[in-house]
C-alpha atoms as a printed R data frame, in Angstrom:
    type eleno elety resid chain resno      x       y      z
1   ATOM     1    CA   UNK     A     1 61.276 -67.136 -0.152
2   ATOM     2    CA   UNK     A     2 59.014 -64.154  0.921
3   ATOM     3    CA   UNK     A     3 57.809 -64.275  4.423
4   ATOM     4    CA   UNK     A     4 54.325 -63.447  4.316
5   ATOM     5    CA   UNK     A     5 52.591 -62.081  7.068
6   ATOM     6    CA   UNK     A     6 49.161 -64.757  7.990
7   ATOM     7    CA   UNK     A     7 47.142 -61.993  9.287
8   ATOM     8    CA   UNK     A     8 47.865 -59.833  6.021
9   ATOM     9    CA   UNK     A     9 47.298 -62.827  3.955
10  ATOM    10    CA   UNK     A    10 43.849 -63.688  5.990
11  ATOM    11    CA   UNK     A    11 42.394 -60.033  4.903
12  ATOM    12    CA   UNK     A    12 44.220 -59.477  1.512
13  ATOM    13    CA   UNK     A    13 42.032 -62.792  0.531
14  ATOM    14    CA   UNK     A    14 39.067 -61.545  2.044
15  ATOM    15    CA   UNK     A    15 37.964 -64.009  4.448
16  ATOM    16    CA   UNK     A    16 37.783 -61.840  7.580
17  ATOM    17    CA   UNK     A    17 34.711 -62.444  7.724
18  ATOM    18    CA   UNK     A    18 34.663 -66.195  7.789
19  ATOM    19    CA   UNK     A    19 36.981 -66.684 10.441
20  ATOM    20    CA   UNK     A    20 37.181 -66.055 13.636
21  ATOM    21    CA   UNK     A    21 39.110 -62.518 14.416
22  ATOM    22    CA   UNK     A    22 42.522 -62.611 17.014
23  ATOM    23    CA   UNK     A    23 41.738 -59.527 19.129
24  ATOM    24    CA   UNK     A    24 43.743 -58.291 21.555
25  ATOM    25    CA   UNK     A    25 42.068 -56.517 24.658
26  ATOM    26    CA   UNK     A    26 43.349 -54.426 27.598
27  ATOM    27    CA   UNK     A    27 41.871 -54.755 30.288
28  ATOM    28    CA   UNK     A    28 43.361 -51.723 32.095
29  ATOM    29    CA   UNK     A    29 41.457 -48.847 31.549
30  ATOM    30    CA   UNK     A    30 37.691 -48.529 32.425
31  ATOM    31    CA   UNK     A    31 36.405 -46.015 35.237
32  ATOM    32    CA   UNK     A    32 33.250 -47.370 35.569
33  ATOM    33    CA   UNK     A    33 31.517 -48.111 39.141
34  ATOM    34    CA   UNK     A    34 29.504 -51.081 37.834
35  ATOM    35    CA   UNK     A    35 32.839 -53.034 36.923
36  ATOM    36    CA   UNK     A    36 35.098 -53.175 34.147
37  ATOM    37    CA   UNK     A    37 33.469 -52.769 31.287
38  ATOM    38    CA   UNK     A    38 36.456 -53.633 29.140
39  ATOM    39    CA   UNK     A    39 36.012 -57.104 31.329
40  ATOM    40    CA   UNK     A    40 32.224 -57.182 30.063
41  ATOM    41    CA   UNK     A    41 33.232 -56.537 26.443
42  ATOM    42    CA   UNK     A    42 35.691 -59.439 26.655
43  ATOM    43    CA   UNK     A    43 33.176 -61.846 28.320
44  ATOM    44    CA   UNK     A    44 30.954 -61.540 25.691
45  ATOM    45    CA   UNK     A    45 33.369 -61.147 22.991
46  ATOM    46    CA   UNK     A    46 33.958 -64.855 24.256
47  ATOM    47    CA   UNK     A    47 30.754 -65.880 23.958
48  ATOM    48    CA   UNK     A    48 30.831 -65.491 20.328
49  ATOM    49    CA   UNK     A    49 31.950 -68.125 17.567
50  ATOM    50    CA   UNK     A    50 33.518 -64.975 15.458
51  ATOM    51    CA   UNK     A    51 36.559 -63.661 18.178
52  ATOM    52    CA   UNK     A    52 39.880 -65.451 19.652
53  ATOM    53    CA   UNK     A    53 40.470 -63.206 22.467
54  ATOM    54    CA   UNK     A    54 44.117 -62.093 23.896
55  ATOM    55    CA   UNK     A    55 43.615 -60.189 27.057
56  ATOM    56    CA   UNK     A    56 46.454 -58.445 28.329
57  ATOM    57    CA   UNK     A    57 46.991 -55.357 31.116
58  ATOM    58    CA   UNK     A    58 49.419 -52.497 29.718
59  ATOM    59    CA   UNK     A    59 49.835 -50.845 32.927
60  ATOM    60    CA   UNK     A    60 49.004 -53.354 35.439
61  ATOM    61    CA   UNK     A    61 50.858 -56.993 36.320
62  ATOM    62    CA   UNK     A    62 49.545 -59.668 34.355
63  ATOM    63    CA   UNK     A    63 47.483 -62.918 35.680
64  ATOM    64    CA   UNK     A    64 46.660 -66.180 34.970
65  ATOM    65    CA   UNK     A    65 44.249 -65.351 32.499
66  ATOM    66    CA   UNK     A    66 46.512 -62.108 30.435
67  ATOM    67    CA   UNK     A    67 49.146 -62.329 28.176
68  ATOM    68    CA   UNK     A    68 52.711 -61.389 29.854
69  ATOM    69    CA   UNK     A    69 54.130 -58.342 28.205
70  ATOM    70    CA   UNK     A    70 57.815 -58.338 27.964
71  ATOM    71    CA   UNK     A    71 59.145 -55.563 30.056
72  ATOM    72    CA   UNK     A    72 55.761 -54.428 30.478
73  ATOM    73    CA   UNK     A    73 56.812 -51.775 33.900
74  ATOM    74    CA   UNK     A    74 59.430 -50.170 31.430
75  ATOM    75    CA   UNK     A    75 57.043 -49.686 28.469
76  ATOM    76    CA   UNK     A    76 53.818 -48.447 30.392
77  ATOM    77    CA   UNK     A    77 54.863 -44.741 30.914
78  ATOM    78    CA   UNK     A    78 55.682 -44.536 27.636
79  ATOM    79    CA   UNK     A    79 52.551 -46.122 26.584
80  ATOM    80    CA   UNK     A    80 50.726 -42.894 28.051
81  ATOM    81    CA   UNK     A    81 52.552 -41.054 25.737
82  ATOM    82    CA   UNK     A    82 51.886 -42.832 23.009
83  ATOM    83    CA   UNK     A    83 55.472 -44.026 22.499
84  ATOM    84    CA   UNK     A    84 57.494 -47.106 23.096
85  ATOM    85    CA   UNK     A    85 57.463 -50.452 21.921
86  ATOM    86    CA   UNK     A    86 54.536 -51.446 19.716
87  ATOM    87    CA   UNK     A    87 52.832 -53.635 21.139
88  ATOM    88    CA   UNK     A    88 51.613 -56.225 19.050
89  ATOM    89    CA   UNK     A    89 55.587 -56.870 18.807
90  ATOM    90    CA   UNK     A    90 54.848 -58.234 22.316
91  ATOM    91    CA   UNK     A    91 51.790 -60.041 22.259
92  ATOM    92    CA   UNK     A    92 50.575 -63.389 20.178
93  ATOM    93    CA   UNK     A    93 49.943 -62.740 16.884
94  ATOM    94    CA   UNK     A    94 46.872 -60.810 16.524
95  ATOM    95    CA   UNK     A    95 44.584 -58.848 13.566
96  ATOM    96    CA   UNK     A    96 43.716 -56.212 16.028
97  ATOM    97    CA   UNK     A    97 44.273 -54.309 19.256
98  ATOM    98    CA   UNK     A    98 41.823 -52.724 21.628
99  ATOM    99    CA   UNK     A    99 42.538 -50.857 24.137
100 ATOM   100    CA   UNK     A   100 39.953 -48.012 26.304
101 ATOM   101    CA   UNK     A   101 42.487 -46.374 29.215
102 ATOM   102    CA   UNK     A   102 45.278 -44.172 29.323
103 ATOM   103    CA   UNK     A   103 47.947 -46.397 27.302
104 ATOM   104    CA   UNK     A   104 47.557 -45.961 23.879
105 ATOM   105    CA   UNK     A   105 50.818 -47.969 22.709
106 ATOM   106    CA   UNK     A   106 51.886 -47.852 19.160
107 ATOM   107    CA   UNK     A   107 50.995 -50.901 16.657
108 ATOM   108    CA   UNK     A   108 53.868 -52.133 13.974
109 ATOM   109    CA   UNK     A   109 51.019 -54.337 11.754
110 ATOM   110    CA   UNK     A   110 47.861 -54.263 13.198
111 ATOM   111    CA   UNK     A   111 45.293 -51.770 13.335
112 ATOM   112    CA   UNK     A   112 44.615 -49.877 16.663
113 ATOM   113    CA   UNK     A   113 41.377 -48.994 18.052
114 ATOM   114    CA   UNK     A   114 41.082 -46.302 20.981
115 ATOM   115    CA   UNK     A   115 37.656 -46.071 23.358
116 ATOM   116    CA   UNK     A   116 37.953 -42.279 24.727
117 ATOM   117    CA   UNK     A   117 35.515 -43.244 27.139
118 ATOM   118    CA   UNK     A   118 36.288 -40.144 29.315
119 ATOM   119    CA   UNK     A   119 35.867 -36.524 27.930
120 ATOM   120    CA   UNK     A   120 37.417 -34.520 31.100
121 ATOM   121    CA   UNK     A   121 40.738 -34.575 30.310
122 ATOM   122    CA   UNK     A   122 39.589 -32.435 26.490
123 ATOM   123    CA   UNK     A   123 37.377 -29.976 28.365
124 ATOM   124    CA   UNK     A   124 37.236 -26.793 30.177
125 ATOM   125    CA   UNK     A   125 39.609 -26.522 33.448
126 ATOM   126    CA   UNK     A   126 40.329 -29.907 33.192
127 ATOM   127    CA   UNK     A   127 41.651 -30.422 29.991
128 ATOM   128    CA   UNK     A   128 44.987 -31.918 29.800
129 ATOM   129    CA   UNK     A   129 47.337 -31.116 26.501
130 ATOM   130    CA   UNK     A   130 49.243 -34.297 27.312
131 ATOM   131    CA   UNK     A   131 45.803 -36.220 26.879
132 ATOM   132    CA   UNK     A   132 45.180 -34.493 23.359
133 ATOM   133    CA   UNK     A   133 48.802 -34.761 22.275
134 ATOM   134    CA   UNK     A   134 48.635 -38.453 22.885
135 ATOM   135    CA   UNK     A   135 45.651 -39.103 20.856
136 ATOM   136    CA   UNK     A   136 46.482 -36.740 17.890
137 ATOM   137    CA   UNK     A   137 49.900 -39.076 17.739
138 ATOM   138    CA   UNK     A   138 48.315 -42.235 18.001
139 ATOM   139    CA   UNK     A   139 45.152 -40.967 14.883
140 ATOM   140    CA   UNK     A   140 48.712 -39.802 13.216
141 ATOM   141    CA   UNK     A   141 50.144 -43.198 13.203
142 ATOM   142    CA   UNK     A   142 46.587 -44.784 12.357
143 ATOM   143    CA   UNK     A   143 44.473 -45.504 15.284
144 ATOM   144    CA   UNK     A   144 40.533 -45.504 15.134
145 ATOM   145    CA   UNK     A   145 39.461 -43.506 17.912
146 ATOM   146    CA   UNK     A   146 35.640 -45.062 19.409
147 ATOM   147    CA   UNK     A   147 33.298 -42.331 21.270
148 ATOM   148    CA   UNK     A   148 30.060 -43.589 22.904
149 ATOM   149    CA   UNK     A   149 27.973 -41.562 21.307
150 ATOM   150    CA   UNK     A   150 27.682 -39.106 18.275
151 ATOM   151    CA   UNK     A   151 28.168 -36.322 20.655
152 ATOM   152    CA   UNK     A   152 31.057 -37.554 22.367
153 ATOM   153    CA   UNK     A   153 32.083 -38.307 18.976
154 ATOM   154    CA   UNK     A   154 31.466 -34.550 17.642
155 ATOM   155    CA   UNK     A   155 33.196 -33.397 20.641
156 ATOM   156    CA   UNK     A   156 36.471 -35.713 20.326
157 ATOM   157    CA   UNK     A   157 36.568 -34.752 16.088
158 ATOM   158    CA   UNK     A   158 36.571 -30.577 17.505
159 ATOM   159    CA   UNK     A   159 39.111 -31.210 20.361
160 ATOM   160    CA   UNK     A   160 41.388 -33.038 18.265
161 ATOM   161    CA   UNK     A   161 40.983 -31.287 14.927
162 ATOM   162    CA   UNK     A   162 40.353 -34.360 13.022
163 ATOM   163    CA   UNK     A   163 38.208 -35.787 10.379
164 ATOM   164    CA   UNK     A   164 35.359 -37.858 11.347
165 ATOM   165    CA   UNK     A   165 35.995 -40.970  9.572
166 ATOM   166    CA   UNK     A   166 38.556 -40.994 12.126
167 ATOM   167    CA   UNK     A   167 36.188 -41.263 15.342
168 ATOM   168    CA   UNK     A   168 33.624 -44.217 15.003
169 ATOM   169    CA   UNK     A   169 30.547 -44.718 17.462
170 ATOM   170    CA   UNK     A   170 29.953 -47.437 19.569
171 ATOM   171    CA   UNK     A   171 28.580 -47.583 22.902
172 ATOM   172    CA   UNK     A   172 30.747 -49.668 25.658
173 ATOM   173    CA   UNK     A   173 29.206 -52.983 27.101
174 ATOM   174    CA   UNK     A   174 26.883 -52.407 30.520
175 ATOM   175    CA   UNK     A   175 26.989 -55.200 32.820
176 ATOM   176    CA   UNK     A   176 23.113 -56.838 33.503
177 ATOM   177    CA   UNK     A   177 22.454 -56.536 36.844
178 ATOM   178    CA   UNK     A   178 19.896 -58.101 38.760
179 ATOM   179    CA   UNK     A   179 16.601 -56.606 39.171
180 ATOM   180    CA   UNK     A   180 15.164 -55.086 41.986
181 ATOM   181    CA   UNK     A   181 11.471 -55.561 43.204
182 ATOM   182    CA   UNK     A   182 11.147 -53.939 46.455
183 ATOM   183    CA   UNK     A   183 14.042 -51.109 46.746
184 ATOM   184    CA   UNK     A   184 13.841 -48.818 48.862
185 ATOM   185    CA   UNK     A   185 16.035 -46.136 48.834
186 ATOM   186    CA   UNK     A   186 16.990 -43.484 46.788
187 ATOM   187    CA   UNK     A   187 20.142 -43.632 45.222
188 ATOM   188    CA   UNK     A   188 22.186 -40.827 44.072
189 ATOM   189    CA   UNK     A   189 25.288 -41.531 41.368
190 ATOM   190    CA   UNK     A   190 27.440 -38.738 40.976
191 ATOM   191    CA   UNK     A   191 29.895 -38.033 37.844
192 ATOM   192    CA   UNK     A   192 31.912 -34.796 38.068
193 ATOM   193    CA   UNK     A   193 29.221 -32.656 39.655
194 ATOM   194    CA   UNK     A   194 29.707 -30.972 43.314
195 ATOM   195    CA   UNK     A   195 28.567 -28.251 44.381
196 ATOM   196    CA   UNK     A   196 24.996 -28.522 42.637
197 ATOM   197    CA   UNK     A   197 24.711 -31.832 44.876
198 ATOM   198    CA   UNK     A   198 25.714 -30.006 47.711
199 ATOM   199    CA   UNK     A   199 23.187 -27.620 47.299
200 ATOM   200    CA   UNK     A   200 20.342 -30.283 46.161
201 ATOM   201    CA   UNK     A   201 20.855 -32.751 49.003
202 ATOM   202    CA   UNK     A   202 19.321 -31.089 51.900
203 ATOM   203    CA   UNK     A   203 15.840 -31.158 50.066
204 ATOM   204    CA   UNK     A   204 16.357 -34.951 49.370
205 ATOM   205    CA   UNK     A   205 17.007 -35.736 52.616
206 ATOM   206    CA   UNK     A   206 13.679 -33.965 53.254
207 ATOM   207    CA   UNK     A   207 11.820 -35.386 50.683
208 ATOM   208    CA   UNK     A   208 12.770 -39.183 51.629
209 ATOM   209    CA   UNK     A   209 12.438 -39.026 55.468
210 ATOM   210    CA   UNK     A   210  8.807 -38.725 55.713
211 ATOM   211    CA   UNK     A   211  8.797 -41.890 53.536
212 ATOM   212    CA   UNK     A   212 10.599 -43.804 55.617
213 ATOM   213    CA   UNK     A   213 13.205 -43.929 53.166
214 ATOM   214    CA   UNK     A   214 17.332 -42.855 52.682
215 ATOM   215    CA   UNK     A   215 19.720 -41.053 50.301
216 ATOM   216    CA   UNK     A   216 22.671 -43.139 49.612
217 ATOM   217    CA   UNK     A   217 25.141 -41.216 47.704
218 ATOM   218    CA   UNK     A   218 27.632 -43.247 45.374
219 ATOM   219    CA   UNK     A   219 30.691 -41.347 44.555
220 ATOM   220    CA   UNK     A   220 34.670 -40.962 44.565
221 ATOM   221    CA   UNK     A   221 36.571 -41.313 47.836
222 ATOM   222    CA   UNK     A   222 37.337 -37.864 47.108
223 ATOM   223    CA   UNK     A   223 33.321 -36.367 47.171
224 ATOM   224    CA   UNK     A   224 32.561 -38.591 50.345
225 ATOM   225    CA   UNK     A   225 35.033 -36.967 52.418
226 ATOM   226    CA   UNK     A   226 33.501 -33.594 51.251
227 ATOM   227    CA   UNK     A   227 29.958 -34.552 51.625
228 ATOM   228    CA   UNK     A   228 31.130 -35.937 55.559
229 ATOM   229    CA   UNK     A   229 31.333 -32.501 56.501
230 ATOM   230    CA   UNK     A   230 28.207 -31.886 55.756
231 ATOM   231    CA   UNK     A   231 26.778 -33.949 58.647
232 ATOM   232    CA   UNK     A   232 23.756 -34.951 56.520
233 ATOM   233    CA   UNK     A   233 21.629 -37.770 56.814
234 ATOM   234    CA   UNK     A   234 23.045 -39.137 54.203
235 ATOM   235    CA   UNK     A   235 24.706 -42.947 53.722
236 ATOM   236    CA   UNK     A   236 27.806 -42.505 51.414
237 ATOM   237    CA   UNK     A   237 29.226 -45.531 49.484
238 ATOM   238    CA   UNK     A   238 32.291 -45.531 47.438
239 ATOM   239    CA   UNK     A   239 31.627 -46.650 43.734
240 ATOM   240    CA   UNK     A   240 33.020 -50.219 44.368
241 ATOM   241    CA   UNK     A   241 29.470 -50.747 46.187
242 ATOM   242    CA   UNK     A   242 27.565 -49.499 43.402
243 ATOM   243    CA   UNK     A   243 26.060 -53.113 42.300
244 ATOM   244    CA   UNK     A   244 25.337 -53.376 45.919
245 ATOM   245    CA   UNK     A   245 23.240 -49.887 46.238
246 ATOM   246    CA   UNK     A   246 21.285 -50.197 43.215
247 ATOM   247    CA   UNK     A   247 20.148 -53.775 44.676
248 ATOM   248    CA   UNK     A   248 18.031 -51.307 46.998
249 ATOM   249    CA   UNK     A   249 17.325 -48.272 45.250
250 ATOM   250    CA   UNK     A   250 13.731 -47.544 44.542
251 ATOM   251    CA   UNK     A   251 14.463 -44.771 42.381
252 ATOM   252    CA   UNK     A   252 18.019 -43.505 40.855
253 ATOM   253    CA   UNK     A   253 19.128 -39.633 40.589
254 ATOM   254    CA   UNK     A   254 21.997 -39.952 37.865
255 ATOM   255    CA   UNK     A   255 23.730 -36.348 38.288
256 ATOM   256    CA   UNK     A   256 26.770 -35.994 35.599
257 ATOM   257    CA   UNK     A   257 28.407 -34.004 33.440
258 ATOM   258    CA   UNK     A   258 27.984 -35.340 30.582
259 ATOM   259    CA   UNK     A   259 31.359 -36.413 30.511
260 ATOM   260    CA   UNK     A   260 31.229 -40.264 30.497
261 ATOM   261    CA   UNK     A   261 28.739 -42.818 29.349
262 ATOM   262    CA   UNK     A   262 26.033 -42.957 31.847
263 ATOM   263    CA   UNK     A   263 26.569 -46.406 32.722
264 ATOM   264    CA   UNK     A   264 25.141 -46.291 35.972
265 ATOM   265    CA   UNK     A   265 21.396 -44.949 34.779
266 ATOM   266    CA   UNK     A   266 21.455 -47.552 31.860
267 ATOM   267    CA   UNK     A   267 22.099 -50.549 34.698
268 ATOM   268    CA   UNK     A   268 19.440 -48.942 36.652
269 ATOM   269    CA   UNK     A   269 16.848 -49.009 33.948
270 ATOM   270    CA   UNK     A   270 17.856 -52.481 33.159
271 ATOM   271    CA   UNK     A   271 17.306 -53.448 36.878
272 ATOM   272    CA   UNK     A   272 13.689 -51.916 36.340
273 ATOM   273    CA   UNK     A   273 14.618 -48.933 38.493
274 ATOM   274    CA   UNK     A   274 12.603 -45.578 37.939
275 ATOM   275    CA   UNK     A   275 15.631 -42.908 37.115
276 ATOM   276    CA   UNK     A   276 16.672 -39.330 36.893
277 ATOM   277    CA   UNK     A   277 19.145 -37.668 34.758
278 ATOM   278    CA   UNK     A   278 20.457 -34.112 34.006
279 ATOM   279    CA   UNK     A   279 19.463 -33.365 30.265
280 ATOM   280    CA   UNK     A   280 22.686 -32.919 28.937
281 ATOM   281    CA   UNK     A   281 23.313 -33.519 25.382
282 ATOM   282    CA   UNK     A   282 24.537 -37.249 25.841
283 ATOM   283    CA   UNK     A   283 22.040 -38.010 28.101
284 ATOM   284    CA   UNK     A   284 19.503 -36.670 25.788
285 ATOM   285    CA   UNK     A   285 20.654 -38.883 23.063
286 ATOM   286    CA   UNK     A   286 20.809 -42.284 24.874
287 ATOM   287    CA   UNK     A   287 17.977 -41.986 27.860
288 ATOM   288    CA   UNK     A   288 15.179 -39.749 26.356
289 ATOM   289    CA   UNK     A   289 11.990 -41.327 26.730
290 ATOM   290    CA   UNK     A   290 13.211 -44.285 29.071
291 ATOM   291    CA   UNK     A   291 14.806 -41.733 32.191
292 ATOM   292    CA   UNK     A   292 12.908 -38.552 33.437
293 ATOM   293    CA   UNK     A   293 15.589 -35.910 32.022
294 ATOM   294    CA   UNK     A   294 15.416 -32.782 33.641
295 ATOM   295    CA   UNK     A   295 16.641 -29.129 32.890
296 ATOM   296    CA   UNK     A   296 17.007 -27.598 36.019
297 ATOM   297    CA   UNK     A   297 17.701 -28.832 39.356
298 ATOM   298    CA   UNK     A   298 14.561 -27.123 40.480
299 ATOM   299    CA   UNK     A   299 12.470 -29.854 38.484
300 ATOM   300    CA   UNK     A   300 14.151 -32.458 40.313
301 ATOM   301    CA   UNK     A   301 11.350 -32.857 43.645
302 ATOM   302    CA   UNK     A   302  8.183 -32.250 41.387
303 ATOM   303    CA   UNK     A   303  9.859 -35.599 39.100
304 ATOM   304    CA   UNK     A   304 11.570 -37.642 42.117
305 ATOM   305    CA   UNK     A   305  7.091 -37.144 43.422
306 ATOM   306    CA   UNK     A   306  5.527 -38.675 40.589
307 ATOM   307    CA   UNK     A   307  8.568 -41.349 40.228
308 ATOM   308    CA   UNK     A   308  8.541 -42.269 43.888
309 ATOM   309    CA   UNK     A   309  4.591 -42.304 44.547
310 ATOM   310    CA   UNK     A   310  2.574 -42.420 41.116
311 ATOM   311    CA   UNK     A   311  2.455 -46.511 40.493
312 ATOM   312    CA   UNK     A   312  1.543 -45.754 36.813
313 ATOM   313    CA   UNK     A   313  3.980 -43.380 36.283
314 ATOM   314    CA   UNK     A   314  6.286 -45.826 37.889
315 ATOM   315    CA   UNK     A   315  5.243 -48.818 35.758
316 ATOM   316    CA   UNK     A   316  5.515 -47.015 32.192
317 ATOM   317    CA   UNK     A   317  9.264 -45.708 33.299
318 ATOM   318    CA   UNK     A   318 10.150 -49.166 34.223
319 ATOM   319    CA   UNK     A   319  8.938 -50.831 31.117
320 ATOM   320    CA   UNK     A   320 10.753 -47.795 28.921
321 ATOM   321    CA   UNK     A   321 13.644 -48.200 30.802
322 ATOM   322    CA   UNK     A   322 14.237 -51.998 30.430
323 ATOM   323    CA   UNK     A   323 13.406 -51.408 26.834
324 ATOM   324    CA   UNK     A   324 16.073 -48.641 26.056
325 ATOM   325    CA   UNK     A   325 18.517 -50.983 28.317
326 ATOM   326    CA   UNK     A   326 18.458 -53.922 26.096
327 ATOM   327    CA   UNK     A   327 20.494 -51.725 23.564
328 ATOM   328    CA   UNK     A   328 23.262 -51.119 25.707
329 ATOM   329    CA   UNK     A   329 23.911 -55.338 26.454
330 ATOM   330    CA   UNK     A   330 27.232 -56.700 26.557
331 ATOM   331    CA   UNK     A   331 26.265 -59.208 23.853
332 ATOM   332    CA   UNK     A   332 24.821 -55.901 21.854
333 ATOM   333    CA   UNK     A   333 28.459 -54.179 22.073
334 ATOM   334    CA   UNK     A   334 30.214 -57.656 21.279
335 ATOM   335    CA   UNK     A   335 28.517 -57.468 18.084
336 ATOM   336    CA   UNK     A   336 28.919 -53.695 17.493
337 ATOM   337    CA   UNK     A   337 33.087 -53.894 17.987
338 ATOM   338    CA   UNK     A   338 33.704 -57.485 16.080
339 ATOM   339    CA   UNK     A   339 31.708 -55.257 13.385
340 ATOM   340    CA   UNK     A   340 34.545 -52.136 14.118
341 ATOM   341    CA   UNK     A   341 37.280 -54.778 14.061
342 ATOM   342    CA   UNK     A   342 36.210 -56.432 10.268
343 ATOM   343    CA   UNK     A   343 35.803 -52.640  9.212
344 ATOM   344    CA   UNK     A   344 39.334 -51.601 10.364
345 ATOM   345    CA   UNK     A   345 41.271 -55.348  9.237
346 ATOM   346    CA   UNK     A   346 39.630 -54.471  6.236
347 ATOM   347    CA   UNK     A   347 40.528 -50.891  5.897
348 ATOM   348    CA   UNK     A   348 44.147 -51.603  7.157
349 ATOM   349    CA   UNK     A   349 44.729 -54.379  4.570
């Protein structure tokens, strides 16, 4: 007698659909100061009638809510690689796997899906071959690679000299956050940018004081330690106090690269809080017309003005910004991925 595998059977007969999915999340993985957004994803994944959820860590211990991985500390340096034991071979059985941090184990049945959340590691000074290798590999042996948006997306399909049906869009889940009515500060988020902060926070400092207000900074250990020496007037709060500072900002400078999803700007529009980005090209795709974008960093005090002081101005940001927010929900990814996950079960079948 043939054994028959039930997830292959499930899709060959073309009820994906109709039942409820087995997806397998890691929950390793996500850089993002708001939380894990991997955690976010899964939450509302759960929420759903369509997804049984396995969470698991590939490079972290286990707890009482993760699936134990056999032999997990032996496999998760070769998971970075892209080698080792496939892990479905270690989990419950499953129809998918999704994982969004630097292990990108192989699969035996199921299909793999891969969030490159983080473009650094492909770009400029920064990029790291071992990064690239590791993805080529795992789009070699079959993996659907997920950029947030159609940039990112064009960016990963040049890097890794691969065809776009390979690369599919979908933005990661941003946690709600509460929202703030009387904030006062202004809070500065900063994503891989330096030494034009360096340069721009003197003239913050200026512009807030005679308000009575503050610049709270919220960036890597790293960047604080820098921006110490500066002997600024300046709070500085490491990005595990993020929810914590935007529960007082009154209005949000978002300076970035471009490299990541701008996470922190969306959870400030959602929290009705005026904000500020650098118009690079992802920014331009997911904040125009909700966040003041700006070109150069000389536009920055003429914009922060009319954000900080002009109620009307204030009042049509906020209402743009909630708007544009309610795209980026958890329960609006949730829906976007178990859509990913039918497409790939589908395709793998």
């Amino acid at each position: 007698m043939a054994i028959v595998d039930d997830a292959s059977a499930r899709t060959r007969a073309g009820v994906m659909s109709d039942v409820a999915l087995r997806v397998a999340l890691d929950l390793d993985g996500s850089l993002e100061s708001l939380g894990n957004s991997m955690t976010d994803l899964a939450e509302a994944l759960e929420a759903t009638a369509d997804c049984s959820l396995v969470r698991f860590h590939s490079l972290s211990r286990s707890d009482e809510h993760s699936a134990r991985l056999s032999l997990r500390p032996l496999w998760s340096p070769l998971w970075r690689r892209g080698r080792g034991a496939a892990i479905d071979a270690l989990l419950p059985d499953v129809d998918v796997v999704h994982v969004a941090g630097l292990a990108t184990p192989p699969t035996r049945r199921v299909p793999l899906i891969i969030s490159v959340d983080d473009l650094r590691p492909l770009r400029g000074e920064t990029r790291r071959y071992l990064r690239i290798s590791q993805l080529r590999r795992a789009v070699e042996g079959g993996a659907t690679l997920v950029a947030s948006t159609h940039r990112a997306r064009h960016e990963v399909q040049e890097v890794l000299e691969i065809d776009a049906s390979r690369v599919a869009v979908v933005p990661p889940a941003v946690p709600r956050v509460p929202p703030v009515d009387a904030g006062a500060d202004l809070v500065v988020n900063v994503t891989g940018l330096v030494d034009p902060l360096v340069e721009l926070l003197p003239s913050l400092v200026r512009f807030v004081q005679p308000r009575g207000a503050r610049v709270v900074v919220v960036a890597s250990e790293k960047l604080n330690q820098r921006l110490k020496l500066l002997r600024l007037d300046v709070g500085l709060r490491s990005r595990r106090e993020a929810r914590e500072v935007l529960a007082n900002a009154r209005v949000v400078l978002h300076m970035s690269d471009g490299a990541r999803f701008p996470s922190f700007a969306i959870a400030a529009l959602s929290a009705g809080v005026p904000t500020l980005a650098r118009a690079t090209s992802i920014n331009r795709e997911l904040l125009s017309g909700a966040a003041a974008l700006f070109s150069s960093d000389d536009d920055v005090l003429a914009t922060l003005d009319e954000l900080w002081d002009n109620p009307a101005r204030r009042a049509v940001t906020i209402a743009a910004g909630r708007d544009r927010a309610s795209d980026f929900a958890p329960a609006v990814a949730a829906q976007s991925y178990l859509a990913l996950y039918r497409d790939v079960c589908r395709q793998r079948a």
